[in-house]
N, C-alpha and C positions, 0 to 999 in steps of 0.2 A: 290170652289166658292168664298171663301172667300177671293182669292187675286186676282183670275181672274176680279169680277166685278168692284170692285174697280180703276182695272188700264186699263179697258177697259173705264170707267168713265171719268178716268185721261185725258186718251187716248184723245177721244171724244174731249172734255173740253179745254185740249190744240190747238187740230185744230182749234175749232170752235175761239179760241181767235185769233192765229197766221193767219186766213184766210177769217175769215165771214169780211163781208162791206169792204174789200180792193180790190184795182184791180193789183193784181200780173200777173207779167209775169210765163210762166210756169215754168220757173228756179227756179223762188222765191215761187212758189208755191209744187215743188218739195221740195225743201231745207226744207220750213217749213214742210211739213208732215212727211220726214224725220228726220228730228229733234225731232218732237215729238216723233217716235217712240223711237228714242234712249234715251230722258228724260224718256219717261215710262218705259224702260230697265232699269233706272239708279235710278230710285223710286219705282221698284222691288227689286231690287239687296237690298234693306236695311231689306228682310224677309230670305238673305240669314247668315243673323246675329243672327240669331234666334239659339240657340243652341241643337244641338237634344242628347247630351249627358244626360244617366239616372240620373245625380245625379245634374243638371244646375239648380241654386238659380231660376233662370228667370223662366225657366217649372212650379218649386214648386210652386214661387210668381203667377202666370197664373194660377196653378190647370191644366195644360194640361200634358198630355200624351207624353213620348218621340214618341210614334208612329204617332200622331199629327204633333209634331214638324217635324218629318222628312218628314210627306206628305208633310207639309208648305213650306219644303226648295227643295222639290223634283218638285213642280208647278211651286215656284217662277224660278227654274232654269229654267226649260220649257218655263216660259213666259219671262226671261229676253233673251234667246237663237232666239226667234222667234222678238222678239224685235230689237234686232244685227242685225237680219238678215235682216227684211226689214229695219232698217235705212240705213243700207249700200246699200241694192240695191236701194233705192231712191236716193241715190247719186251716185251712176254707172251709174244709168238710166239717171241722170241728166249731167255727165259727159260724157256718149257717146251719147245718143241722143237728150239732150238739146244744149250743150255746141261742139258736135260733135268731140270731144277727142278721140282720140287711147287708148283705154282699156290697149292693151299690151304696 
């Protein structure tokens, strides 16, 4: 929970700036949502720096647990993974049915 709500927050936080009081078209309404998703991939991706080695200064300096550390890095991948994934299909989406572009 401790990385997920955080960058569902992010998440959130960034749409609401990239989209409230403007009047986009759906391209650009696309793109920013998409975008966001991928900044919140790219603002997870810094818990995969976390070291989950038993003897990491950083753990001792924390007081946490290498078993800790490795859930941390084992979520953060989770959430940077699903992150990837819809930023890119917001822009496939926006490429094939916004833009009506040939996928292949």
């Amino acid at each position: 929970w401790c990385i997920l709500v955080p960058s569902v927050c992010y998440l959130l936080g960034c749409i609401y700036r990239h989209v409230h009081g403007k009047e986009l078209s759906d391209d650009d309404f696309f793109m920013e949502v998409g975008n966001s998703f991928g900044m919140m991939a790219l603002v997870v991706m810094s818990y995969f720096l976390i070291p989950v080695s038993k003897q990491s200064p950083i753990l001792k300096l924390l007081n946490w647990s290498p078993a800790h550390a490795v859930q941390l890095h084992i979520w953060s991948g989770r959430i940077v993974f699903w992150g990837i994934v819809l930023h890119g299909g917001f822009h496939m989406y926006r490429w094939k049915f916004v833009a009506f572009e040939s996928v292949w």
